[in-house]
C-alpha positions as a Markdown table, in Angstrom:
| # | Residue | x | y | z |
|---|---|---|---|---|
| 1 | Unk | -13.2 | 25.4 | 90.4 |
| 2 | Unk | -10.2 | 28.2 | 90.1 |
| 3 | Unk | -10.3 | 30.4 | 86.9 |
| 4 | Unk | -7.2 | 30.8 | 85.1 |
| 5 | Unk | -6.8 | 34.5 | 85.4 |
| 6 | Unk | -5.1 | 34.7 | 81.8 |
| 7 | Unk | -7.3 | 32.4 | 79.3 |
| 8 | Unk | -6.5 | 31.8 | 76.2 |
| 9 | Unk | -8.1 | 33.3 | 73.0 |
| 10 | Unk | -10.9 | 31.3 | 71.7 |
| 11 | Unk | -10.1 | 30.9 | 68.1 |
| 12 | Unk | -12.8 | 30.8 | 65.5 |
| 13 | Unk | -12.5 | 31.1 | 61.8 |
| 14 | Unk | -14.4 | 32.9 | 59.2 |
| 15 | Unk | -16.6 | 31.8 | 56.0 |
| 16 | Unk | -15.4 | 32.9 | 52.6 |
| 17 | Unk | -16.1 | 30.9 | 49.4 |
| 18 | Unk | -18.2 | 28.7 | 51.2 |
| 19 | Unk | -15.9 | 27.0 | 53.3 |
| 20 | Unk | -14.0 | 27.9 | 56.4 |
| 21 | Unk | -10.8 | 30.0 | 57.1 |
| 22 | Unk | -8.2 | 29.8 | 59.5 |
| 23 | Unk | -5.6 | 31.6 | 58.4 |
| 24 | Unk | -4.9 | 34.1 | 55.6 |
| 25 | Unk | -3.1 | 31.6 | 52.9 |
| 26 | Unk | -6.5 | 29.9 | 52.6 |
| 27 | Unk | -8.7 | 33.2 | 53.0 |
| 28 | Unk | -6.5 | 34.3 | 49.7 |
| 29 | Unk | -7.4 | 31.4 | 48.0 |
| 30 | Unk | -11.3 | 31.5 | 47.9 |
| 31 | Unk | -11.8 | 35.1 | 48.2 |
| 32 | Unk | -15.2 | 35.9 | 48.3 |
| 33 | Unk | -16.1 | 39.5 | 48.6 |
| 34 | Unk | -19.7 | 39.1 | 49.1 |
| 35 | Unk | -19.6 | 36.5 | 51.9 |
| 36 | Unk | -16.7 | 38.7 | 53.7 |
| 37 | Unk | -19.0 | 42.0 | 53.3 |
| 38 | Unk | -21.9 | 40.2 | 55.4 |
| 39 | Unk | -19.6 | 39.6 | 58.4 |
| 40 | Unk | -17.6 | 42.6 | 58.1 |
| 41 | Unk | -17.2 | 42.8 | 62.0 |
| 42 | Unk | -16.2 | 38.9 | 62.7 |
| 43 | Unk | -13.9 | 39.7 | 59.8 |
| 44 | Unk | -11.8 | 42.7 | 61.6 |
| 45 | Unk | -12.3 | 40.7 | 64.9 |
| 46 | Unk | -10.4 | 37.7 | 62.7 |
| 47 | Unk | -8.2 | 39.2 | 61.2 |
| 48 | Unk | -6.7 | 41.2 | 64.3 |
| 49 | Unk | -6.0 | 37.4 | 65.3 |
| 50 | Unk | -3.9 | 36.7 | 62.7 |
| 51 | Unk | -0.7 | 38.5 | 63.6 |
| 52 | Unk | 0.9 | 41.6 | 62.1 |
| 53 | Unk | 0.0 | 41.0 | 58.8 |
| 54 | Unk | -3.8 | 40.5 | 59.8 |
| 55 | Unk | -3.7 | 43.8 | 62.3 |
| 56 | Unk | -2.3 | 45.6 | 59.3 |
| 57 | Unk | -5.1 | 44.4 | 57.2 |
| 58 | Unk | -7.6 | 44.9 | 59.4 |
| 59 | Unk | -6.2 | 48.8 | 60.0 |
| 60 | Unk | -6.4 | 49.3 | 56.4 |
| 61 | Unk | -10.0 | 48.0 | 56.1 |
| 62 | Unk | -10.8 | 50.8 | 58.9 |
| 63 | Unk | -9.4 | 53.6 | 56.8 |
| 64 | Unk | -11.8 | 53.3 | 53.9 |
| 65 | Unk | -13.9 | 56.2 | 52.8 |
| 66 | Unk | -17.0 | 53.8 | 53.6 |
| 67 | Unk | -17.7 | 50.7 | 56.4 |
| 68 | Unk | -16.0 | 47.3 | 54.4 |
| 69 | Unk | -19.6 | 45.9 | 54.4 |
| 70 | Unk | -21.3 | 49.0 | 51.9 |
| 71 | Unk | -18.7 | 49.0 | 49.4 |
| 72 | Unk | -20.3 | 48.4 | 46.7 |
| 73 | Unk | -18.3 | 49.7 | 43.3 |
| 74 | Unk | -15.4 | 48.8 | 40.9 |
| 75 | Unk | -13.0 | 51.1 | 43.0 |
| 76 | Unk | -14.1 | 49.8 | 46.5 |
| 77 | Unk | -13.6 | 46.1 | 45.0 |
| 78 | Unk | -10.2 | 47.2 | 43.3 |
| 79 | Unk | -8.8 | 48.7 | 46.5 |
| 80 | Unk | -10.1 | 45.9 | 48.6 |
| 81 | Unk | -8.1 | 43.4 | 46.6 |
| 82 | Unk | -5.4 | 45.8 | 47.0 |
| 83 | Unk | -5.2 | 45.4 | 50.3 |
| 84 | Unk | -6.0 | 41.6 | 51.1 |
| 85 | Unk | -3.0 | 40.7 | 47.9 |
| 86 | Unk | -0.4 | 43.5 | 47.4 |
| 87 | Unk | 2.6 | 41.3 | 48.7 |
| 88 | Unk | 1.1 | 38.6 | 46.2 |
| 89 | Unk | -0.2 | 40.3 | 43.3 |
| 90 | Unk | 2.1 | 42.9 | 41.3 |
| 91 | Unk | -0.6 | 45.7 | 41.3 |
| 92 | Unk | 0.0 | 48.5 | 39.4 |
| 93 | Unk | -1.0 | 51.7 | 41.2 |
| 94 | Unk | -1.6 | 53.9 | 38.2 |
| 95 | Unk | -4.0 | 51.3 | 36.8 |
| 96 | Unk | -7.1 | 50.5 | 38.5 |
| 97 | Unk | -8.2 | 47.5 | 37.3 |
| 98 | Unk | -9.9 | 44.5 | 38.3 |
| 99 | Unk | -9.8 | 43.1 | 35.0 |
| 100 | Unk | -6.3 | 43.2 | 35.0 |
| 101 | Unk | -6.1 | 41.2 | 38.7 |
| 102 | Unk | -9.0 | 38.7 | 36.6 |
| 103 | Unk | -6.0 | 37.9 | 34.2 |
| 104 | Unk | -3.5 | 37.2 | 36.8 |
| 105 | Unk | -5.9 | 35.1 | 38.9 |
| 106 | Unk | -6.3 | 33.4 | 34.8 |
| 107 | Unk | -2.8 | 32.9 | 34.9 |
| 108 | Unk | -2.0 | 31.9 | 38.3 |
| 109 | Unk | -5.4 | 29.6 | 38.2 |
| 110 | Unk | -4.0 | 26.3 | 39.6 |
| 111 | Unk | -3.9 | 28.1 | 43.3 |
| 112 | Unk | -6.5 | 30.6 | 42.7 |
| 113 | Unk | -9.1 | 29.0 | 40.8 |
| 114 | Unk | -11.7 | 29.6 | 43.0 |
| 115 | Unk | -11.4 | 33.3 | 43.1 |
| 116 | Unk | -11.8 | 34.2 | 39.3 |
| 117 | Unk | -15.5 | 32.8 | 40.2 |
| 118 | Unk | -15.7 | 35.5 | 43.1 |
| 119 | Unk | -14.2 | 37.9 | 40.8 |
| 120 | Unk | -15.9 | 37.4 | 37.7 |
| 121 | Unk | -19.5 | 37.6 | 39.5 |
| 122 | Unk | -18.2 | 41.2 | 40.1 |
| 123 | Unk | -17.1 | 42.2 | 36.6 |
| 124 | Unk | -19.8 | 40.9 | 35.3 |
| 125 | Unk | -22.4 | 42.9 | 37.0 |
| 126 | Unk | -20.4 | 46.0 | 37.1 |
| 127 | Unk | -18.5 | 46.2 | 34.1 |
| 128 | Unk | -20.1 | 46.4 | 30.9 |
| 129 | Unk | -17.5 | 46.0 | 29.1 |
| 130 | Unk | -16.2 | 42.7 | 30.3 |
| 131 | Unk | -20.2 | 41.4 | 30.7 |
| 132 | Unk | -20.1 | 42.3 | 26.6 |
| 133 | Unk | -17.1 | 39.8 | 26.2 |
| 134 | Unk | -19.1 | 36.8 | 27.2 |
| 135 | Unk | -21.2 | 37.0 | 24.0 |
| 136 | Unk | -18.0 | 34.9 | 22.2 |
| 137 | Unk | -17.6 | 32.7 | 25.2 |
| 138 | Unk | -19.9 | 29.7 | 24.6 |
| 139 | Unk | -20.1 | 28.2 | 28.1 |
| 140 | Unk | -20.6 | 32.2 | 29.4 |
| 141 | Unk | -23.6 | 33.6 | 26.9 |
| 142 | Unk | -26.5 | 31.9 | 28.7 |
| 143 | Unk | -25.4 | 33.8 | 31.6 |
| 144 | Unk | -25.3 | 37.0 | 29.5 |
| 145 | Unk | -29.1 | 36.3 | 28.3 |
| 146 | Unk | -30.4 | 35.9 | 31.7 |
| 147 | Unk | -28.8 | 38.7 | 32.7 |
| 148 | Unk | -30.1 | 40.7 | 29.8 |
| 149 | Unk | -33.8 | 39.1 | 30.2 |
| 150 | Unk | -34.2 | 40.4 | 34.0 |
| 151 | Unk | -33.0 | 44.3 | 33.1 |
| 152 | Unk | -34.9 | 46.9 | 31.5 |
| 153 | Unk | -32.6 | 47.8 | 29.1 |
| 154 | Unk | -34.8 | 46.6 | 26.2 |
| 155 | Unk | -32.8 | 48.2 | 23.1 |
| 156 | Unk | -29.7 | 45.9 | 24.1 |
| 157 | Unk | -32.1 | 43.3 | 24.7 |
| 158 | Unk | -33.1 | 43.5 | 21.2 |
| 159 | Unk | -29.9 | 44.2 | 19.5 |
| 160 | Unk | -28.1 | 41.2 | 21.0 |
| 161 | Unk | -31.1 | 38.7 | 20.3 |
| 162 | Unk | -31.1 | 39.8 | 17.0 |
| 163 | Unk | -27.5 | 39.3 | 16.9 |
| 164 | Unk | -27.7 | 35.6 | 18.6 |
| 165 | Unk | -30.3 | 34.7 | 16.0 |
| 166 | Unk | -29.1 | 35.9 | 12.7 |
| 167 | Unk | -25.4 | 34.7 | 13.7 |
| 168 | Unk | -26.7 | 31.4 | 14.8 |
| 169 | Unk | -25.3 | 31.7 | 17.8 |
| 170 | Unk | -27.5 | 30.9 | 20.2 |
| 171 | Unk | -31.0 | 30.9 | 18.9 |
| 172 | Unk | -33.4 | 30.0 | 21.7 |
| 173 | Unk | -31.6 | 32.7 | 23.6 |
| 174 | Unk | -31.8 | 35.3 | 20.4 |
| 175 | Unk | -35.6 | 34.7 | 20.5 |
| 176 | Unk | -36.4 | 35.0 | 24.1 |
| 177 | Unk | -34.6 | 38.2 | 24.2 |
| 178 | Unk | -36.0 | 39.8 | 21.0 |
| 179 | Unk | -39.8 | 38.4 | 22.3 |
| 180 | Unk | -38.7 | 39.8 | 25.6 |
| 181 | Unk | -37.6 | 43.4 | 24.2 |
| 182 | Unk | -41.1 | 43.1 | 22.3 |
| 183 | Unk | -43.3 | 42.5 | 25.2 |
| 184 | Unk | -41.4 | 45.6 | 26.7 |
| 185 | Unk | -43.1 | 47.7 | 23.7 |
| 186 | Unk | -39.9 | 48.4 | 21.8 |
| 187 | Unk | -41.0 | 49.3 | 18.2 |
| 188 | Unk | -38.5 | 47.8 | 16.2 |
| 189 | Unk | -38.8 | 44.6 | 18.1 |
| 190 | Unk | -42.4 | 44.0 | 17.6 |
| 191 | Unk | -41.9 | 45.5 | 13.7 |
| 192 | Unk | -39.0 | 42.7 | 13.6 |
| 193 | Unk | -40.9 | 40.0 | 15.1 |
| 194 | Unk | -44.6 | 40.7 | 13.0 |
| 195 | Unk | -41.8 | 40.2 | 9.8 |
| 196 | Unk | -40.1 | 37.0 | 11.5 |
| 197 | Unk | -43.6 | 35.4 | 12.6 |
| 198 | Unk | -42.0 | 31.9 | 11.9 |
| 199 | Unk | -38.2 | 32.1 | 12.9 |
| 200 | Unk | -39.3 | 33.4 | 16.1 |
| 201 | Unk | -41.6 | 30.9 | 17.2 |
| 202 | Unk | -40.9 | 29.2 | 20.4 |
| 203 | Unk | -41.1 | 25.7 | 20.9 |
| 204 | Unk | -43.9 | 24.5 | 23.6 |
| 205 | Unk | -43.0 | 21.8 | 25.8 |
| 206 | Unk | -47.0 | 21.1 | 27.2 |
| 207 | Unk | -47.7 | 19.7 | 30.4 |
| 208 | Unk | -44.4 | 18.8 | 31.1 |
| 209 | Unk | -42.1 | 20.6 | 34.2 |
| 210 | Unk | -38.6 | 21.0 | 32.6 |
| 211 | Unk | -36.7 | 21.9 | 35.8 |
| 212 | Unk | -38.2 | 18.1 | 37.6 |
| 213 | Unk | -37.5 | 16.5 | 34.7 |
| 214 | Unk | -34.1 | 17.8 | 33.7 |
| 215 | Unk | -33.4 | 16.3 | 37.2 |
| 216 | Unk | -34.5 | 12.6 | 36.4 |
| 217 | Unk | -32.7 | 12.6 | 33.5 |
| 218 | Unk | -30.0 | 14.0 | 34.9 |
| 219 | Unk | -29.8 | 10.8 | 38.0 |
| 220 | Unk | -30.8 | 8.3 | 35.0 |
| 221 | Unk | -27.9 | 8.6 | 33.2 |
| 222 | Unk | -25.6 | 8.9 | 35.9 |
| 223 | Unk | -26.9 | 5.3 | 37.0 |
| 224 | Unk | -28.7 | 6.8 | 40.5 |
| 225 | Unk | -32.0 | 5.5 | 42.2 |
| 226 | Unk | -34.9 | 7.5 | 40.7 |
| 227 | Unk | -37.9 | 6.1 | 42.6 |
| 228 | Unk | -38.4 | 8.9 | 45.0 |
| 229 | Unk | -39.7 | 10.7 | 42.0 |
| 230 | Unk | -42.5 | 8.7 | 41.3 |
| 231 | Unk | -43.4 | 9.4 | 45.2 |
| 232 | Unk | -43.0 | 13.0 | 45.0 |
| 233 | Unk | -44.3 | 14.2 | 41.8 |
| 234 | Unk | -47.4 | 13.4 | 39.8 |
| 235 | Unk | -45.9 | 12.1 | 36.1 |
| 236 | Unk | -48.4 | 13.7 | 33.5 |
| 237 | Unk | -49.0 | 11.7 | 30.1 |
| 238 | Unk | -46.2 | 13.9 | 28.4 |
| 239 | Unk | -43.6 | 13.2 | 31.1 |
| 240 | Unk | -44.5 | 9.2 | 30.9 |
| 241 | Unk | -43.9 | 9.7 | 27.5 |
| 242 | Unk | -40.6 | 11.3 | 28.0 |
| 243 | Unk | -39.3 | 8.7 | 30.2 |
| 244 | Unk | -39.7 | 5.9 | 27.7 |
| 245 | Unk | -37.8 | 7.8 | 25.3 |
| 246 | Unk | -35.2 | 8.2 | 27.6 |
| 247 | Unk | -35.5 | 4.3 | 28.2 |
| 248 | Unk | -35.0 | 3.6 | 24.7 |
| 249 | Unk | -32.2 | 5.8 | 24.2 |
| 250 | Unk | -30.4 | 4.1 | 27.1 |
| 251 | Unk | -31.2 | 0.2 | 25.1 |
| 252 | Unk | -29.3 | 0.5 | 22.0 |
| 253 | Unk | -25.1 | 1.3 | 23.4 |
| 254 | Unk | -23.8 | -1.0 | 20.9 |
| 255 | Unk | -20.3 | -0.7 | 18.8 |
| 256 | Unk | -21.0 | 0.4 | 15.3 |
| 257 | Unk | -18.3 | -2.0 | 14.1 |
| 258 | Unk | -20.7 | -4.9 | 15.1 |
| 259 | Unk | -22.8 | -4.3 | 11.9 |
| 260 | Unk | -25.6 | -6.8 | 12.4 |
| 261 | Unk | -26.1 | -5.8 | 16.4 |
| 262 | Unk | -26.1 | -2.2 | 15.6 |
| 263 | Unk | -29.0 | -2.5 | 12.5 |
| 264 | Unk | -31.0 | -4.2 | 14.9 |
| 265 | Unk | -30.7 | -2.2 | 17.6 |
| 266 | Unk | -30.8 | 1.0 | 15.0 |
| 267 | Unk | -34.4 | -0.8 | 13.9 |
| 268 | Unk | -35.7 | -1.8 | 17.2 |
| 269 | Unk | -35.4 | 2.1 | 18.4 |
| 270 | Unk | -37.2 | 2.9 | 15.6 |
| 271 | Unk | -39.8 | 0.5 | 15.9 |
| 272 | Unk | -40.3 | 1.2 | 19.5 |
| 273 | Unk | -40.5 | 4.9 | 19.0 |
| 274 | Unk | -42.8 | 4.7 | 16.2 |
| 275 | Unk | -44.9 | 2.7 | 18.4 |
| 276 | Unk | -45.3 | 4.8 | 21.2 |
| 277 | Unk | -44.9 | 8.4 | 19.4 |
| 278 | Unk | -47.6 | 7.4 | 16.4 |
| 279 | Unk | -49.0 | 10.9 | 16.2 |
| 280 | Unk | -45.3 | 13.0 | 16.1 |
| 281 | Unk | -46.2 | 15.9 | 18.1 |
| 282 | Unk | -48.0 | 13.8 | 21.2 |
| 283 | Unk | -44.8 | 14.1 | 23.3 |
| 284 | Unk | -43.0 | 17.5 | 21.8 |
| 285 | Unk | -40.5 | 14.7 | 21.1 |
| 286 | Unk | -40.6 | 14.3 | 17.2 |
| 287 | Unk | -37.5 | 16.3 | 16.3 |
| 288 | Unk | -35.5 | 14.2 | 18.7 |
| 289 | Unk | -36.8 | 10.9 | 17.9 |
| 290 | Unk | -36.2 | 11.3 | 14.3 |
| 291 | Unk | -32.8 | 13.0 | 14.6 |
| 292 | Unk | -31.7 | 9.8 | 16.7 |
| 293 | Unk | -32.7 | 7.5 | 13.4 |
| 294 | Unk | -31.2 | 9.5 | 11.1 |
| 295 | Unk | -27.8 | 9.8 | 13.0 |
| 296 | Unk | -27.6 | 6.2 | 14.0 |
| 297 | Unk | -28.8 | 5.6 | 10.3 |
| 298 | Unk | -25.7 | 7.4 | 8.8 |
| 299 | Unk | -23.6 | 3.6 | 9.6 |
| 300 | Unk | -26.0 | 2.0 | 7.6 |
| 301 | Unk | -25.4 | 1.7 | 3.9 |
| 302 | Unk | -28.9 | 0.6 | 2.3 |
| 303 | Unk | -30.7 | 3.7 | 4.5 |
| 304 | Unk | -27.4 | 6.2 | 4.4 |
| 305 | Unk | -29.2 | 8.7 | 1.8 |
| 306 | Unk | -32.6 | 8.2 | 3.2 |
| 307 | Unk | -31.3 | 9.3 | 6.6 |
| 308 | Unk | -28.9 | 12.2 | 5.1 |
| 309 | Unk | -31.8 | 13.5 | 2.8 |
| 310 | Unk | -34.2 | 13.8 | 6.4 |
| 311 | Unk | -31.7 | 15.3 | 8.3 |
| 312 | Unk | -31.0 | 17.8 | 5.3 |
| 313 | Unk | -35.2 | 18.4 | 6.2 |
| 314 | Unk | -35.1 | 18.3 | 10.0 |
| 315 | Unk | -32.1 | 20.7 | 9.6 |
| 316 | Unk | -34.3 | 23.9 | 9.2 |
| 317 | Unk | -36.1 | 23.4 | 12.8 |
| 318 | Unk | -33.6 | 21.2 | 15.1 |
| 319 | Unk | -30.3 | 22.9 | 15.1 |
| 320 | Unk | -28.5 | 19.4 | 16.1 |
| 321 | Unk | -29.3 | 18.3 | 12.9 |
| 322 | Unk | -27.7 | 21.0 | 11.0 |
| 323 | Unk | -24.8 | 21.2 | 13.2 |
| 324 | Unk | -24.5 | 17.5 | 12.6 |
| 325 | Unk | -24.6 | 17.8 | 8.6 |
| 326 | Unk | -21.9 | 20.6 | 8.4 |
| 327 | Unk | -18.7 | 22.1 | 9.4 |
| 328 | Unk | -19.6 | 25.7 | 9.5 |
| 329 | Unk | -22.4 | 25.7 | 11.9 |
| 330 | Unk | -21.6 | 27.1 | 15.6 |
| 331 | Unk | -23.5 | 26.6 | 18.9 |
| 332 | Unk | -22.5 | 27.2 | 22.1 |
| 333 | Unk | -23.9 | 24.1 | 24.2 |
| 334 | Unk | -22.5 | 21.5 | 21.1 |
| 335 | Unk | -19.8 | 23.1 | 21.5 |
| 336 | Unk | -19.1 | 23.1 | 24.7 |
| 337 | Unk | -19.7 | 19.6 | 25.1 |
| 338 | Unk | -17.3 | 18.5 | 22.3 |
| 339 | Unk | -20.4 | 17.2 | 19.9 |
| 340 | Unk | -18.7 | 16.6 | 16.7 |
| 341 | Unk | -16.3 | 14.0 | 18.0 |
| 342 | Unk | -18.5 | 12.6 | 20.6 |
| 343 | Unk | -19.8 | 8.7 | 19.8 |
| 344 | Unk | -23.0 | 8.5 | 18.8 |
| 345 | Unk | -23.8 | 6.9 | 22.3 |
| 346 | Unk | -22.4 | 9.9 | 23.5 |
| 347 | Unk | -24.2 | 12.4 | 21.0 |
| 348 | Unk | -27.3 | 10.7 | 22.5 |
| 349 | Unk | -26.7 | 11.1 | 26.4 |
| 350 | Unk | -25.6 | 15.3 | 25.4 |
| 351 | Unk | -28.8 | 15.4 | 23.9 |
| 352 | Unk | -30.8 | 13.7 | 26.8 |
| 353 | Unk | -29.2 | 16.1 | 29.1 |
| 354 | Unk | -29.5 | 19.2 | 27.2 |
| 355 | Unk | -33.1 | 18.1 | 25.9 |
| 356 | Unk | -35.0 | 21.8 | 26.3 |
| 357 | Unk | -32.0 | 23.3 | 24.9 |
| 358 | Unk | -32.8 | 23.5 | 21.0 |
């Protein structure tokens, strides 16, 4: 067979974002750094095969003080985002900021979405500043903690734990920090926690794997087979115990304005729990069981001040129950799942999924 003498280039795309690229428009649009740094070399090769813009790209990449794949601070970033969206974005030359490119990716979000991800990951781990401003972001301050828990900066570990905690905040995530910043041998954190023995104690959940069972509950209540988990893991008494509860939360979606369905249904949970949770603490599931009656209790008029009265008590350990019975009180899961004007059907299911959480 007779070679052509004059093939064609083979074309072949590159991986940004996950996904990928064939051409620059989508490059733009899920602009990962990271991804692009690992194939630095398929990148020039890529880009030279994107016309004049690409070549020009590509010779710009070559002229940085340092190979595209070690860059590795604010500047590099800055002048890298420079290159790949100056005839998009209206940089300013005398400002070098990637925040400022973060709020323009904010504001231009319905085609760049994906890149304030990308970009954020950056900030965050490079810009203390920006990394601070997550503290009043509810669906952003877990990421804060964990990054705080795996540094060695134990002061700032203490001072925002403490912070978290006494502002009510986020209070499992105050604790684990200030324990954290303790075990570390900061004095004031282990003088704070000998005086805050009791706020600072940590709920246990015994015997039970959170991450496996996060997981089941996670398929129950999306309505998905869950039988390959009683294949693959061996349930201990505590997780058995957990999976009826979830069972029995899932029994009793009924319509509040059906009065005489909803008592029964209110009384059949409660009998049912009773039943299986007779000594409180068996299943580590006490606080929920009983915040579930009181809530569902609150339609009932012949138990209404009964159930107000024990939420009032279960207040000062399950922080639910105090957000439930005020106005004030701020947390940044509830929150961020729209508790307060949730049904209590729904209340229930943002509980099941965030069942560790509190």
């Amino acid at each position: 067979m007779k070679l052509s003498s004059n093939p064609k280039p083979v074309k072949f795309r590159i991986v940004s974002g996950g996904e990928e690229h064939s051409s620059l428009e989508t490059l733009r649009m899920k602009f990962c750094i990271k991804e692009l740094k690992e194939n630095s070399r398929k990148l020039l090769q890529w880009l030279r095969r994107q016309g004049a813009e690409g070549e020009k790209i590509a010779t710009e990449l070559e002229r940085l003080p340092k190979p595209f794949g070690k860059c590795d601070s604010l500047t590099d970033y800055y002048i890298i985002y420079k290159i790949f969206f100056n005839d998009i974005v209206p940089f300013n030359t005398s400002v070098n900021s990637l925040r400022k490119l973060y709020d323009w990716f904010l504001k231009n979000k319905q085609k760049y979405i994906n890149n304030l991800d990308f970009l954020e990951e950056i900030l965050f781990y490079n810009d203390e500043e920006f990394r601070s401003s997550f503290i009043h972001k509810p669906d952003r301050i877990k990421k804060y903690i964990a990054f705080l828990k795996g540094s060695n900066n134990k002061l700032d570990q203490f001072m925002l734990g403490r912070y978290l905690l006494e502002e009510k905040i986020d209070s499992k995530g105050g604790k684990e920090l200030i324990l954290e910043a303790k075990k570390k041998g900061l004095r004031i954190a282990m003088e704070y926690s000998e005086k805050n023995k009791d706020t600072l104690k940590m709920r246990e959940w015994k015997n039970v794997n959170i991450e496996y069972i996060k997981k089941f509950i996670k398929l129950t209540l999306d309505g998905k087979s869950t039988a390959m988990y009683y294949t693959t893991h061996s349930w201990t008494q505590e997780e058995k115990g957990i999976k009826e509860f979830v069972d029995n939360c899932l029994k009793i979606k009924v319509k509040p304005n059906d009065r005489e369905k909803y008592n029964r249904a209110v009384e059949l949970f409660a009998v049912k729990e009773r039943n299986v949770y007779r000594i409180l603490d068996t299943y580590n599931l006490a606080k929920e069981r009983q915040f579930i009656i009181y809530m569902l209790g609150f339609r009932i008029s012949d138990v209404k001040d009964h159930c107000f009265d024990g939420m009032k008590r279960l207040a000062d350990s399950y922080f639910p129950a105090k957000y439930f019975i005020t106005t004030s009180e701020r947390n940044p899961i509830l929150d961020g799942i729209g508790f307060r004007n949730q049904t209590n059907f729904g209340r229930i299911n943002s509980l099941l999924l965030n069942l560790f959480e509190f």
